[in-house]
C-alpha positions as CSV (number, residue, x, y, z in Angstrom):
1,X,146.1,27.9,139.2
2,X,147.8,31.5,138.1
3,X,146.0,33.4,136.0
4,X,148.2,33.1,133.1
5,X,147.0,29.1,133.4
6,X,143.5,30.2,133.6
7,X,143.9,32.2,129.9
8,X,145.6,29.2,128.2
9,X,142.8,26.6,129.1
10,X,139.9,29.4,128.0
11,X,141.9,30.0,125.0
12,X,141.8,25.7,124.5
13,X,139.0,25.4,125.7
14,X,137.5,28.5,123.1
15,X,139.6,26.8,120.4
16,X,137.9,23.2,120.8
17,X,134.2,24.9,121.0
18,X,134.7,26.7,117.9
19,X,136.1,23.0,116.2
20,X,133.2,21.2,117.6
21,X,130.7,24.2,116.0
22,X,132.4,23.5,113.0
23,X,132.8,20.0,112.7
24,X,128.4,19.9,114.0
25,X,127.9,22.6,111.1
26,X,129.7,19.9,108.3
27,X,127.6,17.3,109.7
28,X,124.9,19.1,109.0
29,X,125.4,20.3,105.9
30,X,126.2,16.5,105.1
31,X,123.0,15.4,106.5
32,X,121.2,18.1,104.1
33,X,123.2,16.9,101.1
34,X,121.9,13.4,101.6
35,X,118.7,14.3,101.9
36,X,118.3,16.5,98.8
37,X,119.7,13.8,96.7
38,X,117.9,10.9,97.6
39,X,115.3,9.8,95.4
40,X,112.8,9.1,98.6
41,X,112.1,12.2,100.7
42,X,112.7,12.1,104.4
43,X,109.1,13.1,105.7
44,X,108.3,9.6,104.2
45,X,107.2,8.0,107.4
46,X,104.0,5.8,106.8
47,X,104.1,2.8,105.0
48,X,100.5,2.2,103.8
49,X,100.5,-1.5,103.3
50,X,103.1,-4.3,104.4
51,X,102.4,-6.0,101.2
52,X,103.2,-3.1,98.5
53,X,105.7,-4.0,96.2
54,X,106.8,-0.6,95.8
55,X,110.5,0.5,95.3
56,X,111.8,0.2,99.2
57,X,113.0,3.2,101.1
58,X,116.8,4.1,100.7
59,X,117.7,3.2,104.8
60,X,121.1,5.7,105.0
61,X,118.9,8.4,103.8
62,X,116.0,7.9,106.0
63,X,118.3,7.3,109.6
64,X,118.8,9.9,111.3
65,X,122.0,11.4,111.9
66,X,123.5,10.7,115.4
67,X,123.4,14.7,116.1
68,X,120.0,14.0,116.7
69,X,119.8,11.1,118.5
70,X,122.7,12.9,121.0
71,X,119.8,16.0,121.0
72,X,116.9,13.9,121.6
73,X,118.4,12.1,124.8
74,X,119.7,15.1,126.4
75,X,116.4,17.4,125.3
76,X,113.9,14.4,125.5
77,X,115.2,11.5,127.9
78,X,111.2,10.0,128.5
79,X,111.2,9.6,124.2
80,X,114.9,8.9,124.4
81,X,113.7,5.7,126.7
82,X,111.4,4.8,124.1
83,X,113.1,4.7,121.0
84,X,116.0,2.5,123.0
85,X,113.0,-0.1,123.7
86,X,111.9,-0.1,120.2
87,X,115.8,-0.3,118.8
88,X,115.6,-3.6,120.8
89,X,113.4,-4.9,118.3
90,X,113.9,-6.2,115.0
91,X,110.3,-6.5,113.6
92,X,107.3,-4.3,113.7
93,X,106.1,-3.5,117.4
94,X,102.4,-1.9,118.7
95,X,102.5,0.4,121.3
96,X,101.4,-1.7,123.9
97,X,104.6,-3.8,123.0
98,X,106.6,-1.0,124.0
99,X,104.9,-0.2,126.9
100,X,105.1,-3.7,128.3
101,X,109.2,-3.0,127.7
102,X,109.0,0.4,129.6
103,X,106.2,-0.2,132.4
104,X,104.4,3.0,131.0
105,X,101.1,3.3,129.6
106,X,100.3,2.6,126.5
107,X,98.7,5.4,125.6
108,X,101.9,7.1,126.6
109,X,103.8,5.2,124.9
110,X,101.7,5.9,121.8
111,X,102.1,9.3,121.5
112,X,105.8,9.1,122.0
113,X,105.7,6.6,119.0
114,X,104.1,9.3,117.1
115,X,106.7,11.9,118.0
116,X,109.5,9.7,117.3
117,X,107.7,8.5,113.4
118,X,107.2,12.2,112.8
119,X,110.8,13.4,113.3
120,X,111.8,10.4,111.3
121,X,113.8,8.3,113.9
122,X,110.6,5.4,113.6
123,X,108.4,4.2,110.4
124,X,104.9,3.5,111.5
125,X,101.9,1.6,109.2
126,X,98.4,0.8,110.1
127,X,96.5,-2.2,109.1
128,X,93.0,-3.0,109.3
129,X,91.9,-5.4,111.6
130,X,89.2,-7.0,109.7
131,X,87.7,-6.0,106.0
132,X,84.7,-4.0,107.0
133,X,85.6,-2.6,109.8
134,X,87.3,1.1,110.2
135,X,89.4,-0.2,112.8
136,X,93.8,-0.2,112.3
137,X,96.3,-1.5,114.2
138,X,99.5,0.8,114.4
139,X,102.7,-0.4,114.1
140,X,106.1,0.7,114.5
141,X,109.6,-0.1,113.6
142,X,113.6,1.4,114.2
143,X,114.4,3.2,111.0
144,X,117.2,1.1,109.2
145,X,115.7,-2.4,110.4
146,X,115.6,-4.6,107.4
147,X,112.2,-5.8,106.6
């Protein structure tokens, strides 16, 4: 290639970068628009009880966008794995369901479960396993899975 070819792709190439920064910086600022005027906030993660009748959780605002599902499987590709198994499902799921999906650990796949419900991509309950007890069961579910 001459080096008058070289210029012109680095000047297309600059030119597409600086699209792409601006087209990730709308969706952002689209993301954070959403979020601000939703009635439920997204750090909203935990549902308390299965049975609550209270008002249900707006799914577009809760989803996250897909800029960060593209940054979690490039940055994170062992969670990435994870929340593919769970997006399998269509109902709740414990941890050890999961990690029968992934041949990990459950343990493992615990604490990824955890990351994933805190950064808003799963929602996660407990429920107690019998009335006197302390004991819970966690369980998870894909953010935008209908009940």
């Amino acid at each position: 290639m001459s080096e008058l070819q070289d210029r012109e792709l680095k000047k297309i190439l600059s030119q597409i970068l600086n699209e792409l920064k601006t087209i990730s910086q709308k969706l952002q600022s689209i993301d954070t628009y959403l979020a601000t005027s939703s009635n439920v906030p997204l750090s909203t993660q935990t549902i308390l009880s299965p049975d609550s009748n209270e008002s249900e959780l707006d799914d577009l605002a809760t989803m996250p966008s897909s800029l960060e599902i593209i940054n979690l499987q490039e940055s994170r590709p062992g969670i990435f794995r994870t929340y593919k198994a769970i997006q399998k499902k269509e109902d709740w799921v414990k941890s050890a369901d999961i990690a029968e999906m992934t041949s990990r650990s459950r343990g493992l796949e615990s604490r990824y479960l955890n990351f994933l419900a805190q950064k808003g991509f799963v929602m996660k309950k407990r429920e107690k396993i019998d009335a006197e007890s302390r004991a819970t069961e966690v369980w998870y579910r894909i953010v935008g899975v209908n009940s």
